[in-house]
N, C-alpha and C positions, 0 to 999 in steps of 0.2 A: 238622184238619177238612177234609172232603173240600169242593171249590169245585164248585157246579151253578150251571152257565153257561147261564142261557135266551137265547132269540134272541128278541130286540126291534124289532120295524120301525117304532116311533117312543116313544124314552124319556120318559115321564113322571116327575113326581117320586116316586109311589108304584112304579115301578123302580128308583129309586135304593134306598126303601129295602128293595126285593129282595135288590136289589143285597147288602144289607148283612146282610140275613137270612141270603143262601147262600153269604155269606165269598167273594163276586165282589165286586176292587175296583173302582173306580170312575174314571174315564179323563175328564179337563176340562183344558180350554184355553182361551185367550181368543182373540175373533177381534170385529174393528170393521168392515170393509165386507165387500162380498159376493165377491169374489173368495177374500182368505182362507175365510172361514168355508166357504165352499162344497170347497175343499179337506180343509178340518179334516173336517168333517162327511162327506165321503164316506171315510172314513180311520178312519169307524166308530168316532168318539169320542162317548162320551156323553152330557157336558154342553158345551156352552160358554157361559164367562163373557164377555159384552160389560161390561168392568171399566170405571171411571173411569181406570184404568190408561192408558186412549185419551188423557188429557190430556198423558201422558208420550210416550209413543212414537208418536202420530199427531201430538198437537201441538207436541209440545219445550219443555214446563210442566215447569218442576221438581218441582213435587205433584202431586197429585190434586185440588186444593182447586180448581180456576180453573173446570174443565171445566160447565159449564152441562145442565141438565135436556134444552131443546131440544136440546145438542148430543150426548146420551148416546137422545136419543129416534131423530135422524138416525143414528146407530151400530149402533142396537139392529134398524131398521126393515129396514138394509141385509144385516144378517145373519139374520134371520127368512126374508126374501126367499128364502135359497141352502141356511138347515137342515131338509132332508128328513127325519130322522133325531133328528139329537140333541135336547135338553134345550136351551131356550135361557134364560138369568139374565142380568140387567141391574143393573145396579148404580146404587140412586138414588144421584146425587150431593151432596156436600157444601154443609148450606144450606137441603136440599130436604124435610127429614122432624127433623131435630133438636129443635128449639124447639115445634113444635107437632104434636099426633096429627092433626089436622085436615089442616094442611098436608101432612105425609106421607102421607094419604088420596089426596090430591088428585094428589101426585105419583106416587104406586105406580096408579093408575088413569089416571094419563094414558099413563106407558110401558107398560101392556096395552094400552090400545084404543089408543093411533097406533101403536106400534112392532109390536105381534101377540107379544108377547111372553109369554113360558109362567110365568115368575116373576120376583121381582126380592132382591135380597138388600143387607144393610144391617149397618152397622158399627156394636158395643157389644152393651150386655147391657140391665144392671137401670136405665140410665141412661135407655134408649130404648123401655123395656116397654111405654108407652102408644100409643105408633106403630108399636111390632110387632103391638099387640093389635088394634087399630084395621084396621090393614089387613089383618089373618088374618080378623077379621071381615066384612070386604068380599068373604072368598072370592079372595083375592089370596095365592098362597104364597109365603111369606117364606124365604131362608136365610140364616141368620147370618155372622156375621164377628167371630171374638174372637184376640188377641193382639194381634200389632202390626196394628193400624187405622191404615192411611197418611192419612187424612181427619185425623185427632188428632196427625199428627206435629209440628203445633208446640205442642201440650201434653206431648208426650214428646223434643223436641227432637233425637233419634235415632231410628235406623231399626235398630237394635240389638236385640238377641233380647230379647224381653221375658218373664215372668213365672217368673226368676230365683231370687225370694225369696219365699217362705213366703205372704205375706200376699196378694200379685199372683197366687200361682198358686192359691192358695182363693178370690179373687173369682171370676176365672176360670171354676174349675170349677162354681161356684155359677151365673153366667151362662149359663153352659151348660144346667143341669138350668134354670132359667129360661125361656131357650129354646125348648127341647123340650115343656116345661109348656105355654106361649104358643099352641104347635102349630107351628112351625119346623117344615120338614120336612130341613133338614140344615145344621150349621155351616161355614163354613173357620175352620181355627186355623195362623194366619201369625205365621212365625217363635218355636217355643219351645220349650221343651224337649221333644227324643223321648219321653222316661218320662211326664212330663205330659199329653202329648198320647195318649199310650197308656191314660191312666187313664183321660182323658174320653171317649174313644171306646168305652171297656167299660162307664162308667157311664152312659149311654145308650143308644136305643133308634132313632136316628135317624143317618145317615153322618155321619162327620166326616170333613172333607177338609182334607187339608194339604197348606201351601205352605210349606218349611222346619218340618216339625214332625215327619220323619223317617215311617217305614216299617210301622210299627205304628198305622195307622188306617187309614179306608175307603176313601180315594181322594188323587189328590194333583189338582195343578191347576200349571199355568204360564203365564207369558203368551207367549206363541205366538213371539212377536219374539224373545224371550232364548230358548228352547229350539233356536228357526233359527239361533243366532248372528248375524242381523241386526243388535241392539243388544250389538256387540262391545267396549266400554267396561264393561259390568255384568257383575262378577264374584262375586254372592253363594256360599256355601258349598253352599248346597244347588241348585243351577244345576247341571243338567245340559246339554250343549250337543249337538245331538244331527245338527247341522251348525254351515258356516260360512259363512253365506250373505252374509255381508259382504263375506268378501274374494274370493267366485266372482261375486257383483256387482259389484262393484269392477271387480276382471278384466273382466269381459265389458264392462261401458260404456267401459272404456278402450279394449279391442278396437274398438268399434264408432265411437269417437271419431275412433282412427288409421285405422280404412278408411274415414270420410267424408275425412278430409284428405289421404287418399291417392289418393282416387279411386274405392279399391278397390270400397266400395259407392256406391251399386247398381252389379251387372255386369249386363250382358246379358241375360241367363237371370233377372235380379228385376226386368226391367224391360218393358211392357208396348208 
């Protein structure tokens, strides 16, 4: 199928599913304050995710789970700030829409109006339908999140490819057309099998975006840190690394450490 690539001077989510109609994939990243995002985003990426992801690699949480509503609203507000261009999705956190559809109202409408945020996107399926529904009704666009949902990891005790076995990859697929039904205007499917994640992206009508779900759907996504090589300890399979900004940081602060102790800087010529 031939790829017809329009030129977009500011992505909505009804581009995404352009996007998907003319077999253009679909290009996302994560970015937390305004400095990255403003780089991502002039670098003519699509979407960007301000993930809960930020509890990990801004804050040094071992989950998702800790990171706070206000602190996903200050994330969301700083990156709005610097994207010109892309698609901006926020991710309610853990705590903040689960239990109650109401409660989820309250928190998919707070990250619109403080943060200026374009959508917000939320983990499960048929478990969550009342709070997907709820806030699609409010005129707030939801994108999904099915496979491994890092918010659930200690109901699934591993971070391990999930929907392996027969019965987990037919919920799966089910939640998805679920979804779409609800009015989703796109899923991520993190970490599971390529072939699976190939079905669900044909039997639908709206992008699937994968994060480890291999090459045969509509877009991928990554978080920003691990693609730079910044966070140089994480080595999932499907990680591509695309620098290594760790140890050209590294390098350079050491540089800059040994010329304060040497005198070297400031010379002359940096000095006023």
């Amino acid at each position: 199928m031939s790829v017809v690539k329009k030129e977009y001077k500011r992505i909505t989510v009804k581009s995404l599913v352009e996007m998907k109609q003319n077999g253009e994939k679909i290009s996302m990243l994560t970015a937390y304050d305004y400095s990255m995002a403003k780089i991502v985003d002039a670098a003519n990426i699509d979407a960007i995710l301000v993930g809960d992801s930020a509890s990990n690699v801004m804050a040094g949480h071992e989950t998702t789970l800790p990171i706070t509503l206000d602190q996903m609203i200050y994330h969301a507000s700083s990156v709005v700030r610097a994207a010109k261009r892309a698609l901006v999705v926020v991710d309610i956190p853990f705590g903040s829409y689960q239990s109650d559809s109401k409660e989820a109202l309250r928190s998919a409408i707070r990250i619109m109006k403080e943060s200026g945020a374009h959508a917000i996107k939320v983990e499960g399926g048929s478990e969550i339908k009342e709070s997907v529904g709820r806030i699609l009704q409010a005129g707030i666009p939801v994108m999904g999140h099915l496979g491994l949902t890092p918010q659930s990891i200690y109901k699934f005790g591993t971070y391990t490819v999930r929907a392996k076995e027969e019965e987990e990859a037919q919920k799966l697929k089910d939640d998805a057309k679920l979804l779409e039904e609800l009015g989703c205007f796109a899923i991520v499917l993190e970490k599971i099998p390529a072939k699976l994640a190939k079905e669900v992206a044909e039997s639908v009508s709206i992008p699937i975006i994968g994060i480890g779900a291999g090459g045969h759907v509509d877009g991928q996504v990554l978080v920003v840190h691990d693609m730079l090589g910044m966070t140089h300890e994480f080595h999932p399979r499907f990680l591509r690394r695309y620098l290594n900004l760790y140890d050209e940081m590294s390098n350079a602060i050491s540089q800059y450490v040994a010329d304060v102790k040497s005198k070297d800087f400031p010379n002359d010529e940096e000095s006023y």
